[in-house]
C-alpha positions in Angstrom: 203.9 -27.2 -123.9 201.0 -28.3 -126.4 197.9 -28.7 -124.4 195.9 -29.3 -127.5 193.5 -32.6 -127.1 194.8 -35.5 -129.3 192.7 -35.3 -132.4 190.8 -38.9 -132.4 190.8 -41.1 -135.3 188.8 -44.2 -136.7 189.6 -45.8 -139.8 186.7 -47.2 -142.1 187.7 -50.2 -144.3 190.8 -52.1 -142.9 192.5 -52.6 -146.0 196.6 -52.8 -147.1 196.4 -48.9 -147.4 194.1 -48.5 -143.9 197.4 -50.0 -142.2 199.6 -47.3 -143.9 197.8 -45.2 -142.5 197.9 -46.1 -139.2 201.2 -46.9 -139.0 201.6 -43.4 -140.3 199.6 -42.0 -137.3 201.8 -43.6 -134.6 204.4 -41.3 -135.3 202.0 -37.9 -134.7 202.4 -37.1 -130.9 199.0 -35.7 -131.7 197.0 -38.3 -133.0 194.8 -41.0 -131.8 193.7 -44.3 -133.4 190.7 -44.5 -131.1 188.1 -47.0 -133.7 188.6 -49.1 -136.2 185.8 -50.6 -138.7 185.2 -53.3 -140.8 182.2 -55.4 -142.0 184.5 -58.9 -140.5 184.6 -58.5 -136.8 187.4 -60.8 -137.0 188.8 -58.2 -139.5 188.4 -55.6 -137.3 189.6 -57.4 -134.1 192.7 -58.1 -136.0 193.6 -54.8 -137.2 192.7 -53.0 -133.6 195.2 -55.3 -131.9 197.9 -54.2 -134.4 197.6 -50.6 -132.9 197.5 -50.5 -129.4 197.8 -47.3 -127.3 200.8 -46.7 -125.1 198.8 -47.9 -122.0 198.3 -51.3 -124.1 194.8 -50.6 -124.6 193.1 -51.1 -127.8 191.4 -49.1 -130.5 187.7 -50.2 -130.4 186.9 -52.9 -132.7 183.7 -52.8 -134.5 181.6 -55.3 -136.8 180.1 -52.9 -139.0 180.4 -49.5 -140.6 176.9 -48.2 -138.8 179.1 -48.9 -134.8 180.9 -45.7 -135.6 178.1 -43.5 -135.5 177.4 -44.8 -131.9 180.9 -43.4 -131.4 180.3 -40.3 -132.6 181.2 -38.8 -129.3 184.3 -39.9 -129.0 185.6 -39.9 -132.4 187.1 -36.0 -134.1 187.6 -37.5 -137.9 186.9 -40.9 -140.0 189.4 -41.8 -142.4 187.5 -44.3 -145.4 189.8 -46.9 -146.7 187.1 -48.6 -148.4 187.3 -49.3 -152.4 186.7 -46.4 -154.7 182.8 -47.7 -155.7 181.6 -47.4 -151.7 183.1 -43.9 -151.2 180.5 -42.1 -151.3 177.7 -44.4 -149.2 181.0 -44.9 -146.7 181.2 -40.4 -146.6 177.4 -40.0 -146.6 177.1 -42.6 -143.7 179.9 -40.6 -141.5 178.8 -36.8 -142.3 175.2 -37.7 -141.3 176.3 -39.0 -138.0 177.9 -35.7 -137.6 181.6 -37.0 -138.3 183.9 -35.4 -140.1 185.9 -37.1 -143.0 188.8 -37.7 -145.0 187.6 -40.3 -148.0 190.7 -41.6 -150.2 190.9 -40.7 -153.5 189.1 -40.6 -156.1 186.7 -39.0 -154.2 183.5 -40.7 -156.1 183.3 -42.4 -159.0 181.9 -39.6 -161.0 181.0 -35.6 -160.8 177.4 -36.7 -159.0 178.4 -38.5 -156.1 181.2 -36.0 -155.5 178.5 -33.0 -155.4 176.2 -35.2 -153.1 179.1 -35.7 -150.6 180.1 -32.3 -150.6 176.6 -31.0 -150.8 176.1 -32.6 -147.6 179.1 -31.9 -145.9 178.5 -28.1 -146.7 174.4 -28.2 -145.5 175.7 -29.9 -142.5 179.2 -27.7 -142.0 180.9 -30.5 -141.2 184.5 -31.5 -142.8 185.5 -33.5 -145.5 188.7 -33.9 -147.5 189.4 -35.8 -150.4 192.9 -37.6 -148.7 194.7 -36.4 -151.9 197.8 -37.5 -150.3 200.5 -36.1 -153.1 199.0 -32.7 -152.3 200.7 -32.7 -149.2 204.2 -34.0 -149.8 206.8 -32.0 -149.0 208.1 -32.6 -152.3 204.8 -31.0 -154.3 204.6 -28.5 -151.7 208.6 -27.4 -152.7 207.3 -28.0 -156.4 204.5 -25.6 -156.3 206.4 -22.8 -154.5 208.8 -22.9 -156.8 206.4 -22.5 -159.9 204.6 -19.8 -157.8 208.1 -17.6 -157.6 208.3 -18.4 -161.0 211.5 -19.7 -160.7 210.9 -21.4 -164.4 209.0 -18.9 -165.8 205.8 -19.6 -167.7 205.0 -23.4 -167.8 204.9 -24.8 -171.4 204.7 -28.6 -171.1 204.1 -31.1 -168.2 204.7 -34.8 -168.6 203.8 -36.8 -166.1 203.2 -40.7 -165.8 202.3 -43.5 -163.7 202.8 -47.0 -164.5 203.1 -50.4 -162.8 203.1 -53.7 -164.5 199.8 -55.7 -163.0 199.5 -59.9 -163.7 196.0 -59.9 -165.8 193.4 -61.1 -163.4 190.0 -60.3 -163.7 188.9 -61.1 -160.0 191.2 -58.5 -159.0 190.2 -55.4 -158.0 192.3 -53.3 -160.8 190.3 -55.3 -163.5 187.2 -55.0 -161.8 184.4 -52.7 -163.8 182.0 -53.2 -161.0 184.6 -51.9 -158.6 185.9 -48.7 -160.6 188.4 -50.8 -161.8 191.4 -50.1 -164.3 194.3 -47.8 -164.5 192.5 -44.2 -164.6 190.8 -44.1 -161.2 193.5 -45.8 -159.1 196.9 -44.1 -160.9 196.0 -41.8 -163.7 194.3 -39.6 -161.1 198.2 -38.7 -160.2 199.2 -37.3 -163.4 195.8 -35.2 -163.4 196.4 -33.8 -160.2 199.8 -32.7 -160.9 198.7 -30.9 -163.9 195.5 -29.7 -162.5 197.7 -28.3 -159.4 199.9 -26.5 -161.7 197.9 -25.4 -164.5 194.3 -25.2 -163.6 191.4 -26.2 -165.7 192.2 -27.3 -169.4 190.5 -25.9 -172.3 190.5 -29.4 -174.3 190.8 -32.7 -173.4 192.0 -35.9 -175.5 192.6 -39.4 -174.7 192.7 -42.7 -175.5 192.6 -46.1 -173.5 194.0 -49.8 -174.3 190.8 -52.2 -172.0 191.8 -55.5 -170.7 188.8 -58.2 -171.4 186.7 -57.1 -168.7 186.2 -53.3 -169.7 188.8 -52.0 -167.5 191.6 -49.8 -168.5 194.5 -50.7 -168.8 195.9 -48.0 -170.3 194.9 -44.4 -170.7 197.0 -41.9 -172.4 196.1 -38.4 -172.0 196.8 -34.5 -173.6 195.2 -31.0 -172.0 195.4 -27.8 -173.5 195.6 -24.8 -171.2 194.3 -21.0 -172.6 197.8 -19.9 -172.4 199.2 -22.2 -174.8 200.7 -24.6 -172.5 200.2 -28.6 -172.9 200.0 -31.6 -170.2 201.3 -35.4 -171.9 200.2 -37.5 -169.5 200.0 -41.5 -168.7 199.0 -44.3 -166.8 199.4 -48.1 -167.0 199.1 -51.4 -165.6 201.3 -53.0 -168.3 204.8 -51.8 -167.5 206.8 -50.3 -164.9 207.1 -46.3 -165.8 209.5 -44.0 -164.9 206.8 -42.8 -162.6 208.4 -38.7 -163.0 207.0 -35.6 -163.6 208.4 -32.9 -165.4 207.6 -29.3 -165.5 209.1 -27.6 -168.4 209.1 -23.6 -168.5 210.6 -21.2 -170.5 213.3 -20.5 -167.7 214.3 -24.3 -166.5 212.7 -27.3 -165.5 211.4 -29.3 -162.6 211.6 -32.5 -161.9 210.0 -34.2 -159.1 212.0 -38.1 -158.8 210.0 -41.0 -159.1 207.8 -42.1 -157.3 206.8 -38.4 -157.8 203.3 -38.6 -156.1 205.0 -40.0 -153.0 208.6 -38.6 -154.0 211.3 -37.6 -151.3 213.4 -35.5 -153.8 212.7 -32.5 -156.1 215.3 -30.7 -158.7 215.4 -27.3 -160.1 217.3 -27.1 -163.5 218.2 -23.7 -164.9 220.8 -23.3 -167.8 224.2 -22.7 -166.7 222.9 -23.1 -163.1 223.9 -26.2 -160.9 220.9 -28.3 -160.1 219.6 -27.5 -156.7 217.7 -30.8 -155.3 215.9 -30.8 -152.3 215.7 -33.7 -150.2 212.9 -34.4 -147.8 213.6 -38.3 -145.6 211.1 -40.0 -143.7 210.5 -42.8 -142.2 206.8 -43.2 -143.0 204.5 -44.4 -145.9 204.2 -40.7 -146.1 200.3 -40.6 -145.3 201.2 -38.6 -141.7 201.7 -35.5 -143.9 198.4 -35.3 -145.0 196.8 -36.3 -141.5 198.7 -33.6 -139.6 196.8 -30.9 -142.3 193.5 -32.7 -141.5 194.1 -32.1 -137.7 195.7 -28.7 -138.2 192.2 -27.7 -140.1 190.1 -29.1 -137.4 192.4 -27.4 -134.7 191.7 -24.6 -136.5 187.6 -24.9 -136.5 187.7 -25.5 -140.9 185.2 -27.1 -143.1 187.4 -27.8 -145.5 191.3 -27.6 -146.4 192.7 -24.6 -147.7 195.0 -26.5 -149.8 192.6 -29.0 -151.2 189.3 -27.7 -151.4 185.9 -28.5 -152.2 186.4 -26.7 -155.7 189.7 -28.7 -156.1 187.9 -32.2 -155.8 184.8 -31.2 -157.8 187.3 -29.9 -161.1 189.7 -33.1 -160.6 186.3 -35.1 -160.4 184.8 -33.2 -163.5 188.5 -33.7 -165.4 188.7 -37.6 -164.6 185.0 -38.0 -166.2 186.3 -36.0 -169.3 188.5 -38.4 -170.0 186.6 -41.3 -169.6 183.8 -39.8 -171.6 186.5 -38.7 -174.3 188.4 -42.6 -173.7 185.7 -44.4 -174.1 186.0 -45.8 -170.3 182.8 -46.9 -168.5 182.1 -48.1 -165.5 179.3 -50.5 -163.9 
């Protein structure tokens, strides 16, 4: 019997992806949705009476980001929802009122705010994750132990894209400047990771972006050079629908994980003269419980930060997304 406390959640921003994840929470026997905030009250009210507990009570409802830290006691963890630009005031807010946090990705909008957010969250040894999601799917997880047996032998070439074709508006979000807007931030950070989880740190880094009328990408095409002689190909778009795969080529087979591969329910091996071996993973959920359940496991387990996503993991993805703005000529306001 499991006489470990429900780990108690609130949920900052109560966007389209705060609901995922909450719907995503309902189905840990461990979890808690115990706060939800918003800077609408009516917002907030709304989104709390979409979770009720099993009693039929509701999640607290609050006006403003600042009514969590007067929850403090009763709240183990803070998921941010918010939009990529207020991540960092959002984390600060939290780890100063003692709470630990898992921020969406990107973590920041550059290499600064990330160090200040984790600066402070190691000063004050309090947790924080970057919610990384892909990094826990059962499908990367297969992926990587795979590589690590060295089932295909030395990795030569990854290719890797995400693509989804956006109507041009320049209120939206995606277009935004102001808002971190464009391609790079929201999807080509999924192509990075992947080759940043398999590869490490590049040696060089090239790239090129297409910008829609307001400044935003919306395109970014990008190749990374490893010391070992391998290469990463990799894409992102809000023009077209992609295949949305990666590919892991070695000199002793291939991987594939299916599209969409940062939220993929399938993974292939390919060897020559070998049949394929693909593993299936179903779920019913967004797939956002996966990483949750690690957040809860590393609190469980008195960490500061995740074993599988560091600190060091969100400062090089950090310092790999600003080389290749800096190298695409991407800037932000």
């Amino acid at each position: 019997m499991n006489t470990t406390p429900p780990t108690r959640w609130a949920i900052l921003g109560c966007g389209r992806i705060a609901h995922k994840f909450a719907q995503d929470l309902l189905i840990l026997p461990n979890a808690k949705l115990v706060a939800v905030a918003s800077t609408d009250q009516t917002r907030a009210n709304d989104f709390a009476a979409s979770y009720p507990h099993p009693d039929g009570s509701l999640p607290k409802a609050l006006g403003t980001y600042e009514g969590l830290l007067e929850l403090a006691d009763q709240i183990d963890v803070v998921y941010i929802a918010t939009r990529h630009v207020y991540h960092r005031a959002n984390t600060l807010l939290c780890l100063n009122g003692g709470l630990a946090v898992l921020c969406e990705k990107p973590f920041g909008m550059d290499i600064g705010e990330v160090n200040q957010m984790l600066d402070v969250a190691e000063a004050r040894q309090t947790f924080l994750m970057e919610a990384l999601w892909s990094r826990f799917m059962p499908t990367v997880r297969q992926a990587k132990t795979w590589l690590d047996d060295g089932a295909i032998g030395q990795v030569l070439t990854i290719r890797a894209d995400f693509g989804f074709k956006a109507d041009y508006d320049p209120g939206n979000r995606l277009f935004n400047k102001a808002l971190g807007g464009g391609s790079l931030l929201d999807i080509g950070i999924y192509p990075l990771f992947i080759s940043y989880l398999i590869n490490g740190v590049p040696a060089t880094v090239q790239a090129a972006a297409t910008l829609a009328p307001t400044g935003a990408d919306e395109q970014c095409g990008m190749v990374l050079t490893y010391p070992n002689g391998a290469m990463a190909i990799l894409n992102s778009t809000l023009l077209a629908a992609t295949e949305n795969t990666a590919l892991i080529y070695g000199t002793e087979g291939t991987i594939r994980i299916h599209s969409r591969f940062h939220e993929s329910t399938a993974v292939t091996l390919e060897k020559p003269d070998q049949e394929l071996q693909t593993i299936t993973f179903d779920r019913q959920t967004h797939g956002y419980n996966y990483e949750a359940q690690h957040v809860m496991d590393c609190l469980n387990e008195g960490l500061t930060e995740s074993p599988l996503w560091s600190h060091a993991d969100s400062r090089n993805l950090m310092t790999l997304l600003d080389d290749v703005r800096r190298a695409a000529g991407i800037v932000y306001e």
